[in-house]
C-alpha positions in Angstrom: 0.5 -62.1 10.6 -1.6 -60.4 7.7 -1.1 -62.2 4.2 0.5 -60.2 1.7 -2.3 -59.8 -1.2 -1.2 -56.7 -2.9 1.7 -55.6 -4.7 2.5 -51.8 -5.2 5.0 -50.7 -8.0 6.9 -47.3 -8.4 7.8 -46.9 -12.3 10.8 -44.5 -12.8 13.8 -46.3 -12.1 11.8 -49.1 -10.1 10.4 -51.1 -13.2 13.1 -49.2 -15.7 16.2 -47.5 -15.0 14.8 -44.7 -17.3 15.7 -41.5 -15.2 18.9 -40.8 -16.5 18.9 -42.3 -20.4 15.0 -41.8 -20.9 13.7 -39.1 -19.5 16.6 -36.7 -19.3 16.6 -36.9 -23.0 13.4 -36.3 -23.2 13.8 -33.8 -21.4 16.3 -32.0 -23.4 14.8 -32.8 -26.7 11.9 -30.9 -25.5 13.8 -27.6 -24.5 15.6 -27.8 -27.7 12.4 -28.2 -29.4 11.5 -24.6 -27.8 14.6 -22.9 -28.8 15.8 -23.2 -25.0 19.4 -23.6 -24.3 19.2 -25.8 -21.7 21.2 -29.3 -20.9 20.4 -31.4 -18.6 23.6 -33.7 -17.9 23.6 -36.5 -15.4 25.3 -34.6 -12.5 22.5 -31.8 -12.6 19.4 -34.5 -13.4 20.5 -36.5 -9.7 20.1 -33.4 -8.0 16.5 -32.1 -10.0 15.5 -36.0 -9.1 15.2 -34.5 -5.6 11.7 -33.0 -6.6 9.0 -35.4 -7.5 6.8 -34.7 -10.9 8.2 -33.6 -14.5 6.4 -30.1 -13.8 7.0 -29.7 -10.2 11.2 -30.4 -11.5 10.8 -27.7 -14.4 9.6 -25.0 -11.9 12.6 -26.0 -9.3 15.0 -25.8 -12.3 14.0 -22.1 -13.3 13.7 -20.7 -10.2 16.7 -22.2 -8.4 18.8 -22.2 -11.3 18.2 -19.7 -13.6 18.7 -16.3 -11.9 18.5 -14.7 -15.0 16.0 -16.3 -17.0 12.9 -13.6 -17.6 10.3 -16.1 -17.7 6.8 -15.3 -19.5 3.8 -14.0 -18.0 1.8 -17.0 -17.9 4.5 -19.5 -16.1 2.0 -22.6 -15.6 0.9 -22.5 -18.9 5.0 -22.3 -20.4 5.6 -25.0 -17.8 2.6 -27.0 -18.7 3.5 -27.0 -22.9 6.8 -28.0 -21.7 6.2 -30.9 -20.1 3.6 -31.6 -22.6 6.3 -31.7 -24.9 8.6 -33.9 -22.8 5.8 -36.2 -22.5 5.6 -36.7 -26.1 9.3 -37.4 -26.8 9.9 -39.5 -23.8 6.8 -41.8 -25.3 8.8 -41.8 -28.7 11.6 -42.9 -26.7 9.5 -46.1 -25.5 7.7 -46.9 -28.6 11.6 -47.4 -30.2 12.2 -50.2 -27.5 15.5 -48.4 -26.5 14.3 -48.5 -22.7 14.1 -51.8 -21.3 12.5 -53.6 -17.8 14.9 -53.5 -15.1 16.2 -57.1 -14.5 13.7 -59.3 -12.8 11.1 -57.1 -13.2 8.9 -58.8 -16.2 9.2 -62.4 -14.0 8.0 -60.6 -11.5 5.5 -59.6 -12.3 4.0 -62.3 -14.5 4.8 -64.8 -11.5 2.9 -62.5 -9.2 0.0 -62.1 -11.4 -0.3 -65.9 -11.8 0.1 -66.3 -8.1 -3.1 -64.4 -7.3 -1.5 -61.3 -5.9 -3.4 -58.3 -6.8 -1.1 -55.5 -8.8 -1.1 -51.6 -8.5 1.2 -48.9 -9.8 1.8 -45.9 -7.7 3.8 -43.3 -9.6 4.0 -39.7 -10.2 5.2 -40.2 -14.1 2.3 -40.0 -16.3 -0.6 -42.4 -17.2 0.2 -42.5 -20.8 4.2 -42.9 -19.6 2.9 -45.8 -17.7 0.8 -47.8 -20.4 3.0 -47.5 -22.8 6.3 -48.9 -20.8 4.1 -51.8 -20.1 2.8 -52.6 -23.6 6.0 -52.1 -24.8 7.9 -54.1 -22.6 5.3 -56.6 -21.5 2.4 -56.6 -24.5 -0.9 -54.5 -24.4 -2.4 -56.7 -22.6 0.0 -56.6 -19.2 -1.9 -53.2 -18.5 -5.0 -55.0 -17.3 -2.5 -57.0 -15.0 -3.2 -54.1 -12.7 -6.0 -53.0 -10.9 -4.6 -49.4 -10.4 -3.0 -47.4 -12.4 -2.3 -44.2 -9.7 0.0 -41.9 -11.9 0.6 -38.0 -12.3 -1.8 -35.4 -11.3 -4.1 -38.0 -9.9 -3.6 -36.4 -6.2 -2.6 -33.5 -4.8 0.5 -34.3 -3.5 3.7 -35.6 -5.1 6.1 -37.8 -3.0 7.2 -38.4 -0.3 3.9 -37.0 1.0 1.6 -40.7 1.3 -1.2 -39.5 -1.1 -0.3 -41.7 -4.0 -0.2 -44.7 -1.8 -3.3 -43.7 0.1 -5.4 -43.6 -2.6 -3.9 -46.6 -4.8 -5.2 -48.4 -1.2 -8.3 -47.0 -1.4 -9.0 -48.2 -5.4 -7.9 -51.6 -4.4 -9.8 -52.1 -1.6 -7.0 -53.1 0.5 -5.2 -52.2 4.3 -1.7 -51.2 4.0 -0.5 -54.4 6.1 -2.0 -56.2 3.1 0.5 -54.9 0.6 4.3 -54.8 0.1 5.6 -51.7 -2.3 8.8 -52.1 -4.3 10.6 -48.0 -5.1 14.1 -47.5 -5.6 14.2 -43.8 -3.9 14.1 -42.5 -0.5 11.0 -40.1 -1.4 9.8 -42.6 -2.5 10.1 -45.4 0.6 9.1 -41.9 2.7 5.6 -41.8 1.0 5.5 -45.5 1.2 5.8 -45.6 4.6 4.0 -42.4 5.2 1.0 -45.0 4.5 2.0 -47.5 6.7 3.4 -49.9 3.9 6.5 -52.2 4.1 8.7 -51.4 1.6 11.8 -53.2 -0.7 14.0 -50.9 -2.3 15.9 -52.1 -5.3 18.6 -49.0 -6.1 20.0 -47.5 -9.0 22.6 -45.8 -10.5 21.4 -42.5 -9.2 20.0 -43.7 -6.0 22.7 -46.5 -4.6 24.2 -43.5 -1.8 20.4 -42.6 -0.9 19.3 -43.3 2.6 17.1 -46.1 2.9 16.5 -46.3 6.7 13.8 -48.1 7.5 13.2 -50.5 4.3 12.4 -53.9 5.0 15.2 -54.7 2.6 17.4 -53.4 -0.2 18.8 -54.9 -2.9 20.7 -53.6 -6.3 18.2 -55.0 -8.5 15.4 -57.6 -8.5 17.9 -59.9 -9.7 17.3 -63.4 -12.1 17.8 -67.1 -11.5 20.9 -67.0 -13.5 22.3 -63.2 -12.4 21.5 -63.0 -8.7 20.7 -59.9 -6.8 23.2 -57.8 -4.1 21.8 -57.2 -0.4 22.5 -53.7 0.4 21.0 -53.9 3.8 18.5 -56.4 5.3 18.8 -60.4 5.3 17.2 -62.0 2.4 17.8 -65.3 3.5 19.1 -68.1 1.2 17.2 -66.0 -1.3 19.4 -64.9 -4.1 16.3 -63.6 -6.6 12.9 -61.9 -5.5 10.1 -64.0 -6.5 6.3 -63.9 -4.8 8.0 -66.9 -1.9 10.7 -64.2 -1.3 8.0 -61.4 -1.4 5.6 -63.0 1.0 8.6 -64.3 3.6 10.7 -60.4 3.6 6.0 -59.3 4.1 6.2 -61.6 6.9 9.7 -60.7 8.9 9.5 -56.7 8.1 
C-alpha cells in the first residue's frame, strides 16, 4: 500500500461553512452596490451552488433566471466588475472574523503539518479568498503551511472536471495514490476522483442530501475530541474524530 504523504483541501464549505452566510452576502452586497435588484436567498444560492466559480454562477444566474434582464454589451467585462466587487466584500466579511473554521479543521491541520504530511489547497474560490481565511483563522503564517495554493482561474476548467487536482499534483510533485482530498460536495469528490484521488467528504448544511457515491468515507463534520463526528456512510472504525492516524488508516482501507 502507498503511504499517504499529501493532503488536498477544498475551501468553500470544506474548511468553512461560508457558502450560505459568507459568500451569498457578499454576493448580494455587491449587486446592491450596482444598483441591481437582486437577492440571493438560501433556497436559490443551493441551486446556483450547482455551478462551480463566482463568475461561471453570475453568468448561469442571468441567463437561466433572468429572461428579461437586457444585459450590456460587454457581458464578461459586467460579469468580471461584478465578481470583482463580490470579491472585495466577501474579504471584508473575513477580515471582521464573522466566518469561522469548520470544527476540526484548525487541529487538523496543525497536527498534519507537524506530522510531516505535505499540504495543498485545491479550490475554485479565489487566491486572495484563500489567504486571507487562513491568516484570519489560523495566523499569516499558516499560509506557508501549504505548498500549493491551486485557486480560481488557475486552470481552465472548474469542477467537477479533474484539472484543479491535476495540476495541484503536478506542483507538489506527488502521484494521486499518494494523497487523500477532503470536499464536502459531489462536484467536488467527481473532480477528485476524476484524478484518481481517494476522497473524505465532510457535509454541510447545503450538501448533507448530495450524493456521495464512491467517497472513501463521509462524515458531518471533522469533528473534535470533545464533540465527535457523525458517519454518514463508510466505517470509521473506533474513530470518533479525524486526526492524521484516522487519515492514514480510512488512505489505507479506501
Amino acid at each position: 500500500m502507498t503511504e499517504l504523504r499529501g493532503l488536498i483541501f477544498d475551501v468553500d464549505g470544506t474548511l468553512a461553512d461560508n457558502e450560505q452566510d459568507g459568500h451569498r452576502v457578499a454576493f448580494n452586497l455587491a449587486f446592491a452596490d450596482a444598483g441591481l435588484d437582486w437577492s440571493w436567498d438560501e433556497e436559490l444560492y443551493d441551486r446556483l451552488l450547482a455551478v462551480f466559480g463566482g463568475k461561471e454562477r453570475i453568468r448561469y444566474f442571468i441567463e437561466d433566471f433572468l429572461p428579461e434582464f437586457d444585459p450590456p454589451t460587454e457581458l464578461d467585462a459586467f460579469i468580471r466588475r461584478l465578481h470583482a466587487r463580490k470579491t472585495e466584500r466577501y474579504v471584508e466579511l473575513l477580515r471582521s472574523g464573522s466566518i469561522p473554521l469548520r470544527p476540526g479543521v484548525g487541529r487538523l491541520i496543525r497536527e498534519a503539518r507537524q506530522a510531516g504530511l505535505i499540504l495543498a489547497i485545491a479550490s475554485t474560490t479565489t487566491f486572495e479568498n484563500v489567504t486571507v481565511l487562513l491568516a484570519q483563522t489560523l495566523g499569516e503564517q499558516s499560509i506557508g503551511w501549504f505548498d500549493v495554493l491551486a485557486c480560481g482561474d488557475i486552470v481552465a476548467n472548474k469542477k467537477p472536471a479533474p484539472d484543479i487536482y491535476v495540476y495541484a499534483l503536478e506542483q507538489l510533485g506527488l502521484v494521486a495514490a499518494e494523497c487523500l482530498v477532503v470536499e464536502d460536495t459531489e462536484l467536488g469528490l467527481a473532480s477528485a476522483r476524476a484524478a484518481g484521488l481517494k476522497t473524505l467528504i465532510t457535509v454541510n448544511r447545503s450538501t448533507r442530501s448530495q450524493d456521495f457515491t464512491g467517497a472513501a468515507i463521509v462524515l458531518d463534520c471533522l469533528g473534535e475530541p470533545d464533540t465527535p463526528f457523525t458517519v454518514l456512510s463508510g466505517d470509521a472504525g473506533a474513530a470518533e474524530w479525524v486526526d492524521v492516524a484516522f487519515l492514514k488508516w480510512i488512505h489505507s482501507q479506501a
